[in-house]
Backbone as a chain_set.jsonl record, in Angstrom:
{"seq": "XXXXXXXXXXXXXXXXXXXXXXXXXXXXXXXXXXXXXXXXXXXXXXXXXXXXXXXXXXXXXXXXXXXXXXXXXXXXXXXXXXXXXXXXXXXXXXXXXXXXXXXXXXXXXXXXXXXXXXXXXXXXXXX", "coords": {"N": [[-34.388, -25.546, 20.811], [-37.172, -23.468, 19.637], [-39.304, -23.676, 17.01], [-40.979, -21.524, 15.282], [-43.718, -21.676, 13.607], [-45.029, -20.213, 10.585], [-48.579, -18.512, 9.849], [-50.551, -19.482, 7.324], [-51.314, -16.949, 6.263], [-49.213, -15.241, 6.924], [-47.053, -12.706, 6.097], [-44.17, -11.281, 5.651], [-42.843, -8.333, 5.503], [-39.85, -6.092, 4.977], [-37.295, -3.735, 4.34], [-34.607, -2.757, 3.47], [-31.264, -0.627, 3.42], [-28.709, -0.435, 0.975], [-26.503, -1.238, 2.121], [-27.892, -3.232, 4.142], [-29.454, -2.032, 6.029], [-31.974, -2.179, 8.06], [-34.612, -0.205, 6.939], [-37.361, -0.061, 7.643], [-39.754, -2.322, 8.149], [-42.426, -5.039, 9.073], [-45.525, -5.158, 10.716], [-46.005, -8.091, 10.874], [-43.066, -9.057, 10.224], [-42.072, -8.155, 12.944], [-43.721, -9.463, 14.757], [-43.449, -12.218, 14.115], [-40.468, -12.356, 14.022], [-39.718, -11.806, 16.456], [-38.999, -9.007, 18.378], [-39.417, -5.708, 18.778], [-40.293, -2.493, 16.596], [-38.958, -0.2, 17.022], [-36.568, -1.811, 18.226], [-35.281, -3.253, 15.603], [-34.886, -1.337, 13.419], [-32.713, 0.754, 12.11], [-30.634, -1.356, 12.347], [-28.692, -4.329, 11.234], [-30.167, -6.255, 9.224], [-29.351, -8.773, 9.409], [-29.674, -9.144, 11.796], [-31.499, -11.234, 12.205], [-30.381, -13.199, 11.105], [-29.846, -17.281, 10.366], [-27.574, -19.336, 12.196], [-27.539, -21.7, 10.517], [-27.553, -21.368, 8.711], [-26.288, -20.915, 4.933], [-23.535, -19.21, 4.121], [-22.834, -18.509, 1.206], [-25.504, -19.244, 0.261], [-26.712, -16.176, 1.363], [-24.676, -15.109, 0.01], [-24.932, -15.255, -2.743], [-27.506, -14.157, -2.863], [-27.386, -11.539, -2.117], [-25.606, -10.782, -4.204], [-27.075, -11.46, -6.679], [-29.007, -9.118, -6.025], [-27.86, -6.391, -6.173], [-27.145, -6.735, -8.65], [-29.331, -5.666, -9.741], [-31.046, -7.394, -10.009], [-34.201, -9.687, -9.271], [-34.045, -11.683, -6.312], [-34.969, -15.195, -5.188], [-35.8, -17.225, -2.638], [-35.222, -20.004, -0.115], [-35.464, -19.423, 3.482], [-33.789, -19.532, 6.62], [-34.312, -18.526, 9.572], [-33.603, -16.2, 12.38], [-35.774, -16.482, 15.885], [-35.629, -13.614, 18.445], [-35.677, -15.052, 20.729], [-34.301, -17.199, 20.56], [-35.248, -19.162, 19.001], [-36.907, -20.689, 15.853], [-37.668, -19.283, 12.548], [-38.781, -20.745, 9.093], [-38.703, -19.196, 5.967], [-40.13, -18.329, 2.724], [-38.582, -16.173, 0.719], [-38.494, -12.974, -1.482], [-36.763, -10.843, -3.19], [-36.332, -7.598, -3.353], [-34.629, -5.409, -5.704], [-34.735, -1.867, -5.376], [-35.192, 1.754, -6.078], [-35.201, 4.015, -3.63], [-37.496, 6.816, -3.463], [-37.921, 8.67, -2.218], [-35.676, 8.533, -0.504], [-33.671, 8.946, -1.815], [-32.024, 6.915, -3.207], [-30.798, 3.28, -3.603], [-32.368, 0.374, -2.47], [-33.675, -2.102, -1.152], [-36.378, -4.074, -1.0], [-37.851, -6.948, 1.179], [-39.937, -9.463, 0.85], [-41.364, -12.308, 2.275], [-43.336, -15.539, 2.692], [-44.814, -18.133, 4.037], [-43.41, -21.362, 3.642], [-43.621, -24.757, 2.091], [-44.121, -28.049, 4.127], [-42.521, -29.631, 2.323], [-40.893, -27.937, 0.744], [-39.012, -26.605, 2.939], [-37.732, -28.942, 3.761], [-36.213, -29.728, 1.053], [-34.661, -27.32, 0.486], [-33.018, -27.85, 2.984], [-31.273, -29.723, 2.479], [-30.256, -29.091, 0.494], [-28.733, -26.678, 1.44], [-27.247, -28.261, 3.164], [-25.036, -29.013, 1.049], [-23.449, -26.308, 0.279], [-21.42, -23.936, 1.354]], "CA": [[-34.731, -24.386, 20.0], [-38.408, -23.371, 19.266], [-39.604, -23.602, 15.482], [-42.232, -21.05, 15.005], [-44.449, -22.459, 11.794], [-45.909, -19.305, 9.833], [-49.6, -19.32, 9.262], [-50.791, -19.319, 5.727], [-51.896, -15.449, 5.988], [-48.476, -14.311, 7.585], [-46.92, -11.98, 5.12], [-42.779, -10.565, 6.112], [-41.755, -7.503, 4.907], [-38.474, -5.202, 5.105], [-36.914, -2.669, 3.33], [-33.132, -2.517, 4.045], [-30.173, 0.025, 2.466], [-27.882, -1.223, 0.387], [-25.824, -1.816, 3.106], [-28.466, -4.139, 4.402], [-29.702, -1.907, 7.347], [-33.234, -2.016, 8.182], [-35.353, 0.7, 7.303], [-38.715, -0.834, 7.583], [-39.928, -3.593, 9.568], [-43.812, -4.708, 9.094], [-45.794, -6.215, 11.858], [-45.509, -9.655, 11.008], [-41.725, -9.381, 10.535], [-41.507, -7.857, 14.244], [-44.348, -9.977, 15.519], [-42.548, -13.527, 13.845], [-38.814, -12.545, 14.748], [-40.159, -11.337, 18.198], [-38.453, -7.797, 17.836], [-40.287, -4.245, 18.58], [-40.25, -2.284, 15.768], [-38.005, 0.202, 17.114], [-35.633, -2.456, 17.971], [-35.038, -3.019, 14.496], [-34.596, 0.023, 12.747], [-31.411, 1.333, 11.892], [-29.729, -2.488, 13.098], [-28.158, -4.652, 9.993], [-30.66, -7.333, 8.517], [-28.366, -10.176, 9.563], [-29.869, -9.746, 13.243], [-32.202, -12.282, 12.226], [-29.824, -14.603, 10.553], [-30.122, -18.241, 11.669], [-26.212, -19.607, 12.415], [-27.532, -22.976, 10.371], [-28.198, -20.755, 7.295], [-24.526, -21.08, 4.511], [-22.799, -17.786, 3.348], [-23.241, -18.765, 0.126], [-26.915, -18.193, 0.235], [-26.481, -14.588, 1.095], [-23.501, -14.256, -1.032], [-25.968, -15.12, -3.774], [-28.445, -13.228, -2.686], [-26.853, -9.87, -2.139], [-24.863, -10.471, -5.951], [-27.822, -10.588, -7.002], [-29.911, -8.105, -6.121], [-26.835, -5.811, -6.598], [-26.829, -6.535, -10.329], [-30.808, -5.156, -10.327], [-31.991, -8.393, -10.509], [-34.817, -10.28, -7.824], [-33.687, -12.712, -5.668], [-35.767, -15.882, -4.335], [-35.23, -18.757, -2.059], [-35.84, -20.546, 1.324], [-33.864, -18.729, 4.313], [-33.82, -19.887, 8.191], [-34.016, -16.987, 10.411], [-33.645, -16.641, 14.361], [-36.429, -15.442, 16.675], [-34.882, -12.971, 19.003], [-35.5, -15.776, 21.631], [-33.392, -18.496, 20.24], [-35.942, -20.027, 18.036], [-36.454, -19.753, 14.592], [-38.755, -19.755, 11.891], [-38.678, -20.484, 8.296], [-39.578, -18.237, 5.063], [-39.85, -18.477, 1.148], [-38.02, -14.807, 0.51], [-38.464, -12.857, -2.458], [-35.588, -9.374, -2.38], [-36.098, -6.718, -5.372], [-34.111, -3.822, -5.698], [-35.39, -0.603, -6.226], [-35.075, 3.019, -5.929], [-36.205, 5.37, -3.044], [-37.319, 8.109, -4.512], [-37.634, 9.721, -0.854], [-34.686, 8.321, 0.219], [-32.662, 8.928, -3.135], [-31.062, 5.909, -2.727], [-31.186, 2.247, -3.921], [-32.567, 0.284, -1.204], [-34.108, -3.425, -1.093], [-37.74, -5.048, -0.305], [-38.034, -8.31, 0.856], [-41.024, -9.814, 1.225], [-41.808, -13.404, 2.794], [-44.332, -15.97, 3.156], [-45.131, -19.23, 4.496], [-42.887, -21.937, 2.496], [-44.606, -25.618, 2.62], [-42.766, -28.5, 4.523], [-41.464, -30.383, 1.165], [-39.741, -26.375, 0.356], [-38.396, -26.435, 3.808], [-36.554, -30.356, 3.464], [-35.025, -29.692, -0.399], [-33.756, -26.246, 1.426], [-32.015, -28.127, 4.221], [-30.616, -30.856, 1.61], [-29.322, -28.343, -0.752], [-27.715, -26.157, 2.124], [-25.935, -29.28, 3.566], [-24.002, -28.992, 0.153], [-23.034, -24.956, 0.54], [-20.937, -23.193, 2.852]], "C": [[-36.123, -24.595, 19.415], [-38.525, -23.139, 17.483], [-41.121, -22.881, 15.518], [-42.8, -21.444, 13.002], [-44.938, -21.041, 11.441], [-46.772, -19.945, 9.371], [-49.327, -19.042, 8.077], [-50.993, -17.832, 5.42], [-50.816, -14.76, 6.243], [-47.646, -14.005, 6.178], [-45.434, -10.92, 5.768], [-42.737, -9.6, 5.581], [-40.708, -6.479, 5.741], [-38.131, -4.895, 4.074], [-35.322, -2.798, 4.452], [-32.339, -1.218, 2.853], [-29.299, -0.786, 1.859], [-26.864, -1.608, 0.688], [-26.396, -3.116, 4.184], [-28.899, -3.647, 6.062], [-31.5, -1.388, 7.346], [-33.801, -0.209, 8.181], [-36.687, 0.906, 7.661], [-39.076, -1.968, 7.773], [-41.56, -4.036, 9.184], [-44.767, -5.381, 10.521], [-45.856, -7.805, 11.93], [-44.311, -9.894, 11.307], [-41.725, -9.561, 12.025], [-42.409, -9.15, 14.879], [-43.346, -11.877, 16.248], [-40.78, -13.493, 14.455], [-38.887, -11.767, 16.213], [-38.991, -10.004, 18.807], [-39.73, -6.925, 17.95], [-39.427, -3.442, 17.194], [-38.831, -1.069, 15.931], [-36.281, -0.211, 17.534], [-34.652, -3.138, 16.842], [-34.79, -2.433, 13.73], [-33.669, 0.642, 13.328], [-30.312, -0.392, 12.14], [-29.379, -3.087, 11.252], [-29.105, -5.821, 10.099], [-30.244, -8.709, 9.165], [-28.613, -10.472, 11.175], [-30.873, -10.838, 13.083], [-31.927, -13.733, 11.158], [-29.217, -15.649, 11.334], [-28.471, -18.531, 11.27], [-26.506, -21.255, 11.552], [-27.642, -22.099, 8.759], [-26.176, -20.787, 6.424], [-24.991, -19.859, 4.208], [-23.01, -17.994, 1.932], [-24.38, -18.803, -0.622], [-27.17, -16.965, -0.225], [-25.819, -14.009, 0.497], [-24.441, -13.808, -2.102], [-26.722, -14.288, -3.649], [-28.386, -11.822, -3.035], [-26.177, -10.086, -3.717], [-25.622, -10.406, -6.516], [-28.866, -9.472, -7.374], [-29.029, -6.534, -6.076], [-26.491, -5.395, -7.934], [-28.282, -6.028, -10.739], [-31.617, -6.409, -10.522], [-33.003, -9.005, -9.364], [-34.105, -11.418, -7.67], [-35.07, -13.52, -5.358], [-35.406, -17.176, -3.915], [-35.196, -18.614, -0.816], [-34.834, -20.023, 2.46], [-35.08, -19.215, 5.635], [-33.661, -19.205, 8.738], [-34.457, -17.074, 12.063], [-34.732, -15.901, 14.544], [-35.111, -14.477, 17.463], [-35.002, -13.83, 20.59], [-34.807, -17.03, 21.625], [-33.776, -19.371, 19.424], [-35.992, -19.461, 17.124], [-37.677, -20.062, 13.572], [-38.083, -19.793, 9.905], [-39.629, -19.614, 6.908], [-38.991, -18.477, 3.923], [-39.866, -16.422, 0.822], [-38.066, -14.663, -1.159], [-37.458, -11.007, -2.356], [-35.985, -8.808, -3.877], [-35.635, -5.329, -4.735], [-34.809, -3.033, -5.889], [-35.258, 0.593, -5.741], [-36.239, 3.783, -5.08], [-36.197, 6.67, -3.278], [-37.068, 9.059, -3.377], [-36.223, 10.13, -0.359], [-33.245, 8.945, -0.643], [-31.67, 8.157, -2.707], [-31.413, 4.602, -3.105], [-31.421, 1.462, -2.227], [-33.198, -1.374, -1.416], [-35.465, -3.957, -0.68], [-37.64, -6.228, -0.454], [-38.871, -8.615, 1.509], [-41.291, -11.452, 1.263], [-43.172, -14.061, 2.955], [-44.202, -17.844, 3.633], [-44.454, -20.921, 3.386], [-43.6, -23.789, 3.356], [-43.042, -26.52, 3.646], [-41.873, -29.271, 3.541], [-40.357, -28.989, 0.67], [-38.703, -26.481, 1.111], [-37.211, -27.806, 3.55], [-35.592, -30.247, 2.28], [-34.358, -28.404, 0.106], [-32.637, -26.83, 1.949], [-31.212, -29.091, 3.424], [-29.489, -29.734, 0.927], [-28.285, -27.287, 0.497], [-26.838, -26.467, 2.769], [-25.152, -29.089, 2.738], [-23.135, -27.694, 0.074], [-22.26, -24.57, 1.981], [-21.129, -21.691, 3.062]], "O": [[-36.383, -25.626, 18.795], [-37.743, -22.403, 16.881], [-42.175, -23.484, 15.723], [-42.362, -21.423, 11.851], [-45.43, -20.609, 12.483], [-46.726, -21.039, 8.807], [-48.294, -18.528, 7.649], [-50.824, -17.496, 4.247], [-50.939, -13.568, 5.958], [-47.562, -14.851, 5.287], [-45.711, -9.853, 6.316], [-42.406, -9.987, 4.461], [-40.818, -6.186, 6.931], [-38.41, -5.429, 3.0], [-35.138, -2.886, 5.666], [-32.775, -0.978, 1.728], [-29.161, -1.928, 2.296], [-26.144, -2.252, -0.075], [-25.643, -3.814, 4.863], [-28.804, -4.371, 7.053], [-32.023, -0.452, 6.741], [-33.555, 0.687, 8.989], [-37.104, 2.023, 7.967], [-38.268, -2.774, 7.312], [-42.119, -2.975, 8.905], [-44.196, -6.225, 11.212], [-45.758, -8.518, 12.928], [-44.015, -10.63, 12.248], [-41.489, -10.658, 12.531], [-41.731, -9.918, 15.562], [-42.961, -12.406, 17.291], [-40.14, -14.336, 15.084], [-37.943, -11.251, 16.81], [-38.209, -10.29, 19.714], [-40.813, -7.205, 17.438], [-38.275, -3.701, 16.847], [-37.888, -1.056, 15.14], [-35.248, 0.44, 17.375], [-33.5, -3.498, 17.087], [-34.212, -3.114, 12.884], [-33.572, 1.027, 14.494], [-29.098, -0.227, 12.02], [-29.723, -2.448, 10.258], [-28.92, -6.5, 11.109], [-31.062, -9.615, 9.326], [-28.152, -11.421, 11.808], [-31.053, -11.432, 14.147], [-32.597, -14.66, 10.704], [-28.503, -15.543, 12.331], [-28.036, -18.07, 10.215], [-25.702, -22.118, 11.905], [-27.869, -22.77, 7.752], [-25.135, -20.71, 7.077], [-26.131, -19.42, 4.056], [-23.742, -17.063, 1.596], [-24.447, -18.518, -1.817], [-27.563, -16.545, -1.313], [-25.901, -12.808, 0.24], [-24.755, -12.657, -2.409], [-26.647, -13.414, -4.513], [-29.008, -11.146, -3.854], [-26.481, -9.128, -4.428], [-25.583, -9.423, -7.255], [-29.351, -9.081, -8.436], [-29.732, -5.534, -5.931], [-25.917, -4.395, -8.365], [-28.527, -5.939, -11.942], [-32.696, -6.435, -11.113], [-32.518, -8.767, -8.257], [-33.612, -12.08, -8.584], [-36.133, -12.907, -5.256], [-34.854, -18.047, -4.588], [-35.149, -17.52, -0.253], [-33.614, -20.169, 2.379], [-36.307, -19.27, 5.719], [-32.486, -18.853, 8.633], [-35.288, -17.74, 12.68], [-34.979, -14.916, 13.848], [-33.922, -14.581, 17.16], [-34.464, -13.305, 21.564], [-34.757, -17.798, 22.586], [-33.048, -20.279, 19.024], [-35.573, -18.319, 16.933], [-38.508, -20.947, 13.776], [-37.178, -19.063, 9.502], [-40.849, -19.46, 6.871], [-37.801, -18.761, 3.786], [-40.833, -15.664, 0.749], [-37.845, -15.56, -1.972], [-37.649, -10.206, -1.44], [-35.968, -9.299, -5.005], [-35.999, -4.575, -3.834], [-35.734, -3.294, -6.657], [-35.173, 0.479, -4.519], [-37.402, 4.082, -5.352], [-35.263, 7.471, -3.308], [-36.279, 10.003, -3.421], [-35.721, 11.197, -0.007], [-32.15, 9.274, -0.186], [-30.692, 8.486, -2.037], [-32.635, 4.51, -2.99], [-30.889, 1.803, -1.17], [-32.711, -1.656, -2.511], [-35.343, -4.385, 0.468], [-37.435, -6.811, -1.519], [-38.911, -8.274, 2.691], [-41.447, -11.934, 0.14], [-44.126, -13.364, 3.3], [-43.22, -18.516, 3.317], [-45.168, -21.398, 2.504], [-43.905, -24.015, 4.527], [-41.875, -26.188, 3.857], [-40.701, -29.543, 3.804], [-39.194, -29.161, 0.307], [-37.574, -26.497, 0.622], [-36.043, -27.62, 3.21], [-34.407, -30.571, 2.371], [-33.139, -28.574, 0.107], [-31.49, -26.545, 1.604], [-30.132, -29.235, 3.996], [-28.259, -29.696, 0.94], [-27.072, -27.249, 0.291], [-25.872, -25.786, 3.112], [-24.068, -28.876, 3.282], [-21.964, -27.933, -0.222], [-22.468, -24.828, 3.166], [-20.787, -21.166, 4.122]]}, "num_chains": 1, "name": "protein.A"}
């Protein structure tokens, strides 16, 4: 399995529903999880969750950005070729005014490699 490194300039975002289904994609996301843009949109978030990543993560995650609050912390995510890359995620709720609807941005960047090792330590302990 390939480990794509993010440079220092690469910059994730997505917008999901509060069901966690993509409504917005940016070109890094698609470029980094190797995904066209229309392959993404409308699909559930979780197509680019890595199988090494715990539930307990995302439990967290989604509780709370559910209660209005931001989320942040280190997540492992698949290419769409079997490899994977990692990202320092930041999720904030907020209201589309278009959409009339609560909805999610999460925006990524480049986490160092000492982020990435206390990650993989602390998610050995989680399921």
């Amino acid at each position: 399995m390939q480990e794509y490194v993010l440079k220092n300039d690469d910059f994730l975002v997505s917008q999901t529903d509060e069901k966690g289904i993509i409504l917005f994609a940016n070109d890094d996301f698609c470029k980094i999880a190797g995904y066209k843009l229309e392959e993404l949109m409308g699909k559930p978030h979780n197509v680019v969750r890595h199988r090494d990543m715990p539930r307990a993560a995302f439990k967290d995650l989604w509780d709370t950005v559910k209660r209005g609050n931001v989320w942040s912390g280190y997540v492992k995510n698949a290419t769409k070729n079997g490899g994977f890359y990692w990202v320092y995620a930041t999720v904030y709720p907020m209201y589309d005014e278009v959409r009339r609807e609560k909805t999610y941005m999460s925006c990524r960047r480049k986490p160092s490699k000492q982020e990435i090792a206390d990650a993989q330590i602390l998610y050995k302990t989680l399921k």
